[in-house]
MIZA-277153 format. One record per residue (C-alpha): x, y, z; chain; residue in one letter; residue number from 1. Coordinates in pm, 1 decimal. Example, Ala and Ser with C-alpha at 12.3 -4.5 7.8 and 13.67 -1.06 7.14 Angstrom:
# MIZA-277153
        x        y        z c r   k
   1230.0   -450.0    780.0 A A   1
   1367.0   -106.0    714.0 A S   2
//
This chain:
# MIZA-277153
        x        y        z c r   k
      0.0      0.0      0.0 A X   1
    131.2    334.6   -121.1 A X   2
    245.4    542.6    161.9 A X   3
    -32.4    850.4    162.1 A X   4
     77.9   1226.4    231.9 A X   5
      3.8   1372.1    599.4 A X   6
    -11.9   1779.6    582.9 A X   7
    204.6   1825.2    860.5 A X   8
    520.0   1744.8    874.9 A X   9
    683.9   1505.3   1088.0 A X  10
    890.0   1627.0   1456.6 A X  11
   1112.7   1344.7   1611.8 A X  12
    941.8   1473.8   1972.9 A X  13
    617.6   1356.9   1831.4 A X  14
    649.3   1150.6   1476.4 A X  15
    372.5   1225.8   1283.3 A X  16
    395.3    912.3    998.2 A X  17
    198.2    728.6    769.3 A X  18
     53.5    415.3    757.3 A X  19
    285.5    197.0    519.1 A X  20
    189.2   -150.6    622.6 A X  21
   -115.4   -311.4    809.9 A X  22
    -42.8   -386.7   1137.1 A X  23
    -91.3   -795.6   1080.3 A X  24
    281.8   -823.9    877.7 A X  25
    475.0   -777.9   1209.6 A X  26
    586.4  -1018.4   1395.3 A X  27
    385.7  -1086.1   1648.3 A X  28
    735.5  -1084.3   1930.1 A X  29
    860.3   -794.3   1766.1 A X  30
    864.4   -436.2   1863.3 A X  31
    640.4   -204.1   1642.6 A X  32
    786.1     34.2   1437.4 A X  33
    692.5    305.5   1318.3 A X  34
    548.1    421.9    981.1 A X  35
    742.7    572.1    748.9 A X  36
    730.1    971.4    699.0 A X  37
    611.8   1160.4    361.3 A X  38
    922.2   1119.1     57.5 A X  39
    760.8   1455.3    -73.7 A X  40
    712.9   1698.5    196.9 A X  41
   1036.6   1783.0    174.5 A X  42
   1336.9   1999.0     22.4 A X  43
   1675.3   1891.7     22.0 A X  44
   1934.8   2110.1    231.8 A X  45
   2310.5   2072.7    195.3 A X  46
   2585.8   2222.5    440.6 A X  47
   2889.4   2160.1    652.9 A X  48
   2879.1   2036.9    997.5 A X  49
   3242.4   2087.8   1138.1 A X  50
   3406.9   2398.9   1112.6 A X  51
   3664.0   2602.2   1364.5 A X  52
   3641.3   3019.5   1369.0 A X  53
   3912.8   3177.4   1548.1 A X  54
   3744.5   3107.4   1902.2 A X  55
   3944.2   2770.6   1801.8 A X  56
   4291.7   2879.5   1935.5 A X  57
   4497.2   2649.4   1651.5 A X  58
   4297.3   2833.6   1365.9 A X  59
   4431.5   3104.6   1115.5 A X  60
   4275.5   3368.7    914.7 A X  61
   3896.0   3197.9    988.4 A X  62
   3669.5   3505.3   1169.9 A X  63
   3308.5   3387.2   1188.0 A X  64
   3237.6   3682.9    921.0 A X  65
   3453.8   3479.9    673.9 A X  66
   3315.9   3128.0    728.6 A X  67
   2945.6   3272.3    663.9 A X  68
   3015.4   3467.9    370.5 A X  69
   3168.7   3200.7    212.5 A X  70
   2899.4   2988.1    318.5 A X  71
   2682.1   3275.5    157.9 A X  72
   2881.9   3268.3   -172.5 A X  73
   2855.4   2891.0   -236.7 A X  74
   2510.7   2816.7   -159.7 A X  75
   2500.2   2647.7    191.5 A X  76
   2182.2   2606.7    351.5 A X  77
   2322.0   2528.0    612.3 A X  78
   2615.3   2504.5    881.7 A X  79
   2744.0   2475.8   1213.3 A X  80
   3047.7   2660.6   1320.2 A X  81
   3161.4   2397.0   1619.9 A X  82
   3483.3   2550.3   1770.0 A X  83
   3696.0   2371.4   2079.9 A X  84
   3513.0   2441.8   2398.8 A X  85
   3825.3   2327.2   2569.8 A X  86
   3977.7   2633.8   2459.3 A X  87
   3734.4   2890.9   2644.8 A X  88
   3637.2   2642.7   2895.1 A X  89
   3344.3   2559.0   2793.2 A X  90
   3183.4   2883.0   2753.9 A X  91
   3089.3   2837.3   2407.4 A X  92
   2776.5   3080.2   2475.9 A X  93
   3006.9   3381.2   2521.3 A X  94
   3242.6   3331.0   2262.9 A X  95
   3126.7   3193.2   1884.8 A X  96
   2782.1   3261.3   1950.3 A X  97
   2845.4   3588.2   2109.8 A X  98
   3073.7   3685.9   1840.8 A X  99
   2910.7   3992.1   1662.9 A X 100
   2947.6   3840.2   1309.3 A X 101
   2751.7   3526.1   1439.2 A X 102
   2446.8   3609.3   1198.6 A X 103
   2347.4   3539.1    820.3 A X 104
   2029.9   3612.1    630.9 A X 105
   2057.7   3267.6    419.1 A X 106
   2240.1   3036.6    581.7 A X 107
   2095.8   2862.6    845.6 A X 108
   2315.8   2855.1   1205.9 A X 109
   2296.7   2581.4   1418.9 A X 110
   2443.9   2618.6   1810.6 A X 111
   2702.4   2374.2   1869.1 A X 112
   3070.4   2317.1   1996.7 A X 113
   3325.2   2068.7   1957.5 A X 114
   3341.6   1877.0   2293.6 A X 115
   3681.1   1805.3   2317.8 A X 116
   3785.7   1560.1   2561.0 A X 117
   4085.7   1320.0   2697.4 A X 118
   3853.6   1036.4   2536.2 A X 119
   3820.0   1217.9   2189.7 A X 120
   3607.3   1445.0   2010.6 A X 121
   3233.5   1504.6   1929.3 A X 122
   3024.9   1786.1   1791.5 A X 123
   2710.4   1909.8   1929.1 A X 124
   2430.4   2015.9   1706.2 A X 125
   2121.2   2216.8   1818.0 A X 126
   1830.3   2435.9   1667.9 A X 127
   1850.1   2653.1   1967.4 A X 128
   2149.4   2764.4   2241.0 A X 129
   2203.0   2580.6   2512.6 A X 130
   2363.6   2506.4   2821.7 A X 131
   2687.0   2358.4   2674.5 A X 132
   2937.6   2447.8   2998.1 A X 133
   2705.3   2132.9   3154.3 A X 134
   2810.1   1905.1   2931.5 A X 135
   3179.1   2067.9   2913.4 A X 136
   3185.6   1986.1   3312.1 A X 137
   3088.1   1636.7   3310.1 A X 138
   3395.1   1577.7   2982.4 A X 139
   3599.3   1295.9   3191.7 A X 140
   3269.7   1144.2   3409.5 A X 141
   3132.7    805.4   3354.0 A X 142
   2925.0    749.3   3044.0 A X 143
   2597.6    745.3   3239.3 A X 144
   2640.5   1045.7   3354.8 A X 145
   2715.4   1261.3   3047.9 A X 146
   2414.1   1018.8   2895.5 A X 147
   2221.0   1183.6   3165.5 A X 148
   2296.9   1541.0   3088.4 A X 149
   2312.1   1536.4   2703.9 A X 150
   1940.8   1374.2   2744.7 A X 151
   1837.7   1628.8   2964.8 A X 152
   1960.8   1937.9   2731.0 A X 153
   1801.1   1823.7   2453.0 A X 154
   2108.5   1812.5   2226.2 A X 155
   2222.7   1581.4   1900.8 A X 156
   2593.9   1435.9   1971.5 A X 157
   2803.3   1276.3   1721.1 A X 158
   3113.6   1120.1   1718.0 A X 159
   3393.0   1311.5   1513.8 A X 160
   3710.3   1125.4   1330.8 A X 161
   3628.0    799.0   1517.8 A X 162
   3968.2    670.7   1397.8 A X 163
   4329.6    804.6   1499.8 A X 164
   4414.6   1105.2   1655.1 A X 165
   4142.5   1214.8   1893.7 A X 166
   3904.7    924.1   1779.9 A X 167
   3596.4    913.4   1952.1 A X 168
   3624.1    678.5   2267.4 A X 169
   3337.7    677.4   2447.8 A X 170
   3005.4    461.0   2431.6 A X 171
   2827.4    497.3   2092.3 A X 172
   2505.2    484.5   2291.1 A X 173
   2562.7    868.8   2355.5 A X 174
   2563.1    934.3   1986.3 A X 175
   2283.7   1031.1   1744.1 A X 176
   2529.5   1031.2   1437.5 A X 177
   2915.0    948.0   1341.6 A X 178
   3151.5   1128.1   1101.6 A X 179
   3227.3    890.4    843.8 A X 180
   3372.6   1150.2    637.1 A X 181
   3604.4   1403.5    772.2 A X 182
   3772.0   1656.1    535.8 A X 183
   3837.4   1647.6    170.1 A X 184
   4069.9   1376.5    200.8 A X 185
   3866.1   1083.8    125.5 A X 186
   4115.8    759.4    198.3 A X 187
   4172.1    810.4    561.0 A X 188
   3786.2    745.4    630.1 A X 189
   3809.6    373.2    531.2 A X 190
   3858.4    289.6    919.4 A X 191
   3575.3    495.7    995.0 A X 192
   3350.1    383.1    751.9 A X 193
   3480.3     13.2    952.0 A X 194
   3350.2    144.4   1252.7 A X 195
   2982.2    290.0   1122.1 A X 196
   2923.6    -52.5    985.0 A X 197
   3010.5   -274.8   1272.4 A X 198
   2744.5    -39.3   1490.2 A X 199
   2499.2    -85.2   1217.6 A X 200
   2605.4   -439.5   1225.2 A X 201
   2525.5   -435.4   1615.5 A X 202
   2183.0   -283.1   1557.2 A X 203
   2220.7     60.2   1625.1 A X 204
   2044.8    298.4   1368.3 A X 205
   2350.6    544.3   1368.1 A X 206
   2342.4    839.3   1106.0 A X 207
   2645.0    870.7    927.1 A X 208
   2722.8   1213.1    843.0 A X 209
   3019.1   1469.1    704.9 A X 210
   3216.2   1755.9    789.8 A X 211
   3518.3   1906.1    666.2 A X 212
   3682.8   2049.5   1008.4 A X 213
   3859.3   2342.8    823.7 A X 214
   4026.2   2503.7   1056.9 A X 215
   4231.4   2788.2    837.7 A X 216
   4106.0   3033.6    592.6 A X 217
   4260.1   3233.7    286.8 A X 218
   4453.6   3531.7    466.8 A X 219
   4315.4   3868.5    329.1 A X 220
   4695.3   3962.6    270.7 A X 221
   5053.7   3796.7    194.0 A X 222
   5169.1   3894.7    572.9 A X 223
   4863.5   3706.4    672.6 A X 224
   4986.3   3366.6    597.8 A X 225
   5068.7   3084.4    816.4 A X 226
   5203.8   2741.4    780.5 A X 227
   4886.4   2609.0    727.8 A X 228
   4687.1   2856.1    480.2 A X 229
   4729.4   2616.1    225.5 A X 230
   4508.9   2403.5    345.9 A X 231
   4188.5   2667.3    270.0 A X 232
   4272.9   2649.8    -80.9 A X 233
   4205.4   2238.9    -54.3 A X 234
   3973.9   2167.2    233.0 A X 235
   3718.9   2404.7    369.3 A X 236
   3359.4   2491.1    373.5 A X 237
   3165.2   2179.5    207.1 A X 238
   3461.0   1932.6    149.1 A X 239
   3226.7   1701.3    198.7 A X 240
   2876.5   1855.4    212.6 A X 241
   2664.3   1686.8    437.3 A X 242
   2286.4   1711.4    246.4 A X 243
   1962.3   1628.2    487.5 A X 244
   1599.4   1614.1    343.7 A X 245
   1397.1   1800.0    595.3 A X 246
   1042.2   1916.6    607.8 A X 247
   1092.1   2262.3    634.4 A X 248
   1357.7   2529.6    579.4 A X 249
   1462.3   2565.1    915.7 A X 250
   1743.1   2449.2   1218.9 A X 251
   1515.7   2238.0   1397.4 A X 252
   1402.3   2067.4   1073.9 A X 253
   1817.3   1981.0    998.5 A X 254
   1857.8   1845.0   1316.8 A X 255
   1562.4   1625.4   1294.4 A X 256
   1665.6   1503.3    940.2 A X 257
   2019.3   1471.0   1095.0 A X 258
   1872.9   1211.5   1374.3 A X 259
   1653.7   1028.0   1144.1 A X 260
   1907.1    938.3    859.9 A X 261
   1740.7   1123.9    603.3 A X 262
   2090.4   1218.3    499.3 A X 263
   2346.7   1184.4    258.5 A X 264
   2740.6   1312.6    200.6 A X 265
   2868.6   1414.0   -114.9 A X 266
   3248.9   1517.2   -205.0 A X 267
   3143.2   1908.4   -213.6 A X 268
   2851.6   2105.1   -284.7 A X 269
   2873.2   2143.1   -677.0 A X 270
   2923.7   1686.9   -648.1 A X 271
   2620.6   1436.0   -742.7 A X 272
   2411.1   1406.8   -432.6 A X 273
   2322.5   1047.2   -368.0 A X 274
   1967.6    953.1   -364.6 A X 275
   1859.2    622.4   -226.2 A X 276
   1475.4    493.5   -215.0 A X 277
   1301.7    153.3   -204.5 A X 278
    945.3     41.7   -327.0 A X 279
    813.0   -203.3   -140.5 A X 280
    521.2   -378.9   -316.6 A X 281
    670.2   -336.6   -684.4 A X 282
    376.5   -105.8   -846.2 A X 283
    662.1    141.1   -963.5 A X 284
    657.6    388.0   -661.8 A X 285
    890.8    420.7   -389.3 A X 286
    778.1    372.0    -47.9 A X 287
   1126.9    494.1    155.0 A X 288
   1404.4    637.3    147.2 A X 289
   1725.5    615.1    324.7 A X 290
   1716.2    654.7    710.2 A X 291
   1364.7    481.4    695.1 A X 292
   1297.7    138.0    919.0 A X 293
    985.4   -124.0    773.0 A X 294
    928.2   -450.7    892.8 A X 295
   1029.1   -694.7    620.1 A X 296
    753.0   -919.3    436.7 A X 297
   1011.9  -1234.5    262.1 A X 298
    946.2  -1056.4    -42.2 A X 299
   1181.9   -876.1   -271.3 A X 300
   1260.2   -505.5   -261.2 A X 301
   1359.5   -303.6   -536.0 A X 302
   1578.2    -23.7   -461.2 A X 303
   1682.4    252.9   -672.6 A X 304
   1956.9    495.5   -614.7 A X 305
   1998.6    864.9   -854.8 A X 306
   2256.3   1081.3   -870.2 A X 307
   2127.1   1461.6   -878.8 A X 308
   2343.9   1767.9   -930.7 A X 309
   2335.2   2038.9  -1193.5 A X 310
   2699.5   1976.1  -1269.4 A X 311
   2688.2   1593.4  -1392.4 A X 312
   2917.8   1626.7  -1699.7 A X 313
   2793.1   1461.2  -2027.8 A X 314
   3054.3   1241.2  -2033.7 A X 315
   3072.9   1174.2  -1661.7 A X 316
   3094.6    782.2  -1525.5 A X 317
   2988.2    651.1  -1223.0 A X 318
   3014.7    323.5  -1030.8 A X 319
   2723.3    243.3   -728.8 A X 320
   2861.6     36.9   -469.3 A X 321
   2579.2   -129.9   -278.4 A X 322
   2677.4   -308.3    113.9 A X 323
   2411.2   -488.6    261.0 A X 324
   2520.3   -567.9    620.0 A X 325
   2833.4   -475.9    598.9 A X 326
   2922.1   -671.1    282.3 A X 327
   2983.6   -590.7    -86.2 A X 328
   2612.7   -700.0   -279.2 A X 329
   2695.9   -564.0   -605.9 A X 330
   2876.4   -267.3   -822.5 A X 331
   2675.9   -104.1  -1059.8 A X 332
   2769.6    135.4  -1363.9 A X 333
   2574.0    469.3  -1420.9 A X 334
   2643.9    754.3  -1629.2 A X 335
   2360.7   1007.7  -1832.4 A X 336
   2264.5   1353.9  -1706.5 A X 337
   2069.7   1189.0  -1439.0 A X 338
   2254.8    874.1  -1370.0 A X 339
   2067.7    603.3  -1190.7 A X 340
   2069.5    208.8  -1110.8 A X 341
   1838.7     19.4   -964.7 A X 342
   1862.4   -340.4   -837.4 A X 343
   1663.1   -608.9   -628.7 A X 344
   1688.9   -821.5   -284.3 A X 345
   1523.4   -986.0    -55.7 A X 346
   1606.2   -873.6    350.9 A X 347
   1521.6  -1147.6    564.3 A X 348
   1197.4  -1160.9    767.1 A X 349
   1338.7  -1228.2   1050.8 A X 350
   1682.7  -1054.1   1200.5 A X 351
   1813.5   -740.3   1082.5 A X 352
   1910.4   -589.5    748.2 A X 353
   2045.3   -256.5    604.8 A X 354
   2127.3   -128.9    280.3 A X 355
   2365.5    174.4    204.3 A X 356
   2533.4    293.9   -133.4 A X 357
   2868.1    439.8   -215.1 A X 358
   2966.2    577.1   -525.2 A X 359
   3296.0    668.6   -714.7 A X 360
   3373.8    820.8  -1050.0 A X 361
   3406.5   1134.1  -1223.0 A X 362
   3486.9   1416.3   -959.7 A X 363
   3317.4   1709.5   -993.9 A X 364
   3537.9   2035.9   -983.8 A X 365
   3481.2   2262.1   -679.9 A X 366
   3606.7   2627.5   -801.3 A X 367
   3574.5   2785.9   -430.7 A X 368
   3774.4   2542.8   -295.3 A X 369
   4021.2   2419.7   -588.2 A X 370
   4234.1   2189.1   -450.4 A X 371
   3978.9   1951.2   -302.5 A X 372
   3923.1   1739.5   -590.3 A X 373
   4263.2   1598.3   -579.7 A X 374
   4234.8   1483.7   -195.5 A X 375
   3850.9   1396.6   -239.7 A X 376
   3976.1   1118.7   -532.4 A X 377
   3740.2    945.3   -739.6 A X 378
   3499.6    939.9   -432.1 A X 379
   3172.8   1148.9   -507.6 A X 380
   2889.4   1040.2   -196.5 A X 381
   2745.7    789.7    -13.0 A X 382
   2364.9    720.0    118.7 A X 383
   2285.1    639.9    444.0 A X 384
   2114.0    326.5    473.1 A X 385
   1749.2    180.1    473.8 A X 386
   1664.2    -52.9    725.9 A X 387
   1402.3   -307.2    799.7 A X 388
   1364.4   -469.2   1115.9 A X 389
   1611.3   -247.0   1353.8 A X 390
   1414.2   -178.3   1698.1 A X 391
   1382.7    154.2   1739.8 A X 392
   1366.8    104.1   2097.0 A X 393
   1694.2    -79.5   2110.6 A X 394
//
């Protein structure tokens, strides 16, 4: 049954979805899950969801006035300036967000910090401010405790560069979300993308997400430059671009699409942005997208995953690299001005499955930021997955 369109759209406080399957095709010792939201009421947003201004002491060049306007110039939606809160203590509230230039007319700000501890990093992501010296203050306490106060402000935490320096080494039960991609420089995510699918693997409906944690920008003058200036000429705002479908045009909405998985990464913001959907009962329609949860029937699914972008270059190849728990199902090629695949499977009735899509090809040049196509590779985005029969309790 086609999934029908509700007029309001959908809060993660209090989901308001649609009725996708009759209650008799769950298992009767199974947890009920809920129905899947609207694939319409929607509008993709894309924008970057690790950056350092100069309230980040090991930054150059990189006011908050300079992050925005470039933000401005390239078309985010979207972004979340998340300095070190180590660096003023925690006091987040009266430095980046207090800073003067912390304002845009088309760029959306989210309120957030990166919590930087002994046991790694993690970036907070909020519609609204917040309390964040609380959860600064309880940085070395015992995972139930920080659980306890992150619950209690209301916040979205993610785990940043889970591999290497500074990886991420607390409980993934205190995250809503995990960088799989961090900068431009695409091959030192493998590990991480290791990690994201072993918690999948585990059961945990964990958003994978992007961010490019520039942390210099291009001095206004020759005197200006430092060591590491280079770097804003190859990695900064969008390297990746982190895109969410949410229902409306506005923080809380990105946050909410954050949580649910309605998200997908691409290599920067001009790059293909990876579209993954599934219909259910084969009448031509899709029923889900990615970050969506069904109970499975037995029966096969066909999926379909599209490339969109306005820059897709006639001549531009593509290969779709689908994992289904983990593992390899199949490589697909696409190429056209809107390149898309589709193929079939059949997830298990019973236990767990996930699907999620990677895909590599032609890069797409990113003028603003010209030297990110050679770190990014021949890596252009990746979905996150779709899921049938993960407990959404669990």
């Amino acid at each position: 049954m086609r999934a029908r369109l509700f007029p309001a759209p959908f809060s993660l406080a209090l989901p308001l979805f649609l009725t996708l399957f009759p209650t008799t095709t769950a298992l009767a010792d199974a947890p009920a899950i809920p129905p899947v939201a609207s694939l319409s009421a929607g509008l993709w947003l894309k924008g970057d969801l690790h950056l350092h201004s100069r309230h980040s002491k090991e930054s150059t060049n990189n006011p908050v006035a300079k992050i925005i306007a470039f933000a401005e110039k390239v078309g985010m939606d979207y972004i979340d300036i998340t300095d070190h809160d180590n660096h003023v203590d925690g006091d987040i509230a009266h430095h980046t967000w207090a800073d003067p230039e912390f304002h845009s007319k088309s760029v959306l700000l989210l309120y957030g910090a990166e919590w930087t501890t002994h046991r790694g990093h993690g970036n907070v992501f909020s519609a609204k401010p917040y309390d964040h010296q609380r959860l600064y203050d309880v940085r070395d306490q015992r995972d139930v405790k920080i659980g306890a106060v992150k619950k209690e402000l209301g916040i979205h935490l993610s785990a940043n560069h889970p591999i290497g320096k500074d990886n991420f080494g607390f409980s993934y039960d205190l995250v809503d979300s995990i960088e799989v991609w961090n900068s431009a420089l695409w091959p030192k995510n493998s590990n991480a993308i290791m990690i994201w699918d072993d918690m999948l693997k585990s059961g945990r409906k964990l958003t994978g997400r992007g961010g490019s944690d520039a942390h210099h920008g291009v001095p206004d003058t020759p005197e200006q430059a430092k060591p590491n200036s280079v770097q804003a000429t190859a990695n900064y705002v969008g390297t990746p671009t982190t895109w969410v479908f949410a229902t409306r045009r506005t923080p809380q909405a990105v946050v909410d699409a954050l949580t649910y998985g309605r998200v997908s990464v691409s290599a920067n913001p001009e790059a293909p942005r990876v579209e993954f959907y599934a219909d259910l009962n084969d009448d031509g329609r899709m029923d889900m997208m990615m970050g969506d949860n069904v109970r499975a029937t037995g029966q096969p699914v066909h999926f379909r995953v599209r490339l969109v972008g306005r820059n897709i270059a006639p001549d531009a190849a593509y290969v779709v690299t689908v994992v289904k728990n983990g593992d390899r199902l199949g490589s697909y090629p696409a190429s056209g001005p809107t390149p898309e695949i589709g193929f079939t499977d059949t997830p298990a009735a019973a236990g767990r499955s996930y699907y999620r899509v990677q895909v590599e090809g032609t890069p797409t040049p990113y003028p603003a930021v010209p030297g990110s196509m050679a770190l990014s590779g021949n890596m252009i985005g990746l979905s996150n997955p779709i899921y049938f029969n993960f407990d959404p309790n669990f």
